[in-house]
Steps between C-alpha positions, in 0.01 A plus 500: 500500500273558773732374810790713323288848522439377837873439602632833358205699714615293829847562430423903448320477799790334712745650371579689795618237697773248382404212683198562371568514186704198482252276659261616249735526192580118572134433537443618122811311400336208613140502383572680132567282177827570366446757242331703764821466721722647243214805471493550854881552483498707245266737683671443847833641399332777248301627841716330844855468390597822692346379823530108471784428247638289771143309564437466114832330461415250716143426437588481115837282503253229370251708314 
């Protein structure tokens, strides 16, 4: 749960930028198991969909 508390607070912190935070939000995708995956989505479109609907889409088509 550790590297999940530690993806959400990068994302926050990136959020500003979406290059950014695609590079990093593809990062998490890639090094969580997948229940933690379908958490982090949860919480990216409860917090970033207004921003980065368009990012989310495509980082989660998989997810």
């Amino acid at each position: 749960m550790k590297m999940l508390s530690y993806a959400k607070h990068i994302l926050t912190r990136v959020s500003f930028d979406a290059r950014l935070f695609e590079k990093e939000l593809r990062k998490a995708i890639k090094m969580l198991i997948a229940e933690e995956v379908q958490e982090l989505k949860n919480w990216c479109y409860a917090n970033f969909s207004r921003e980065h609907e368009a990012i989310l889409n495509r980082c989660f088509v998989r997810a």
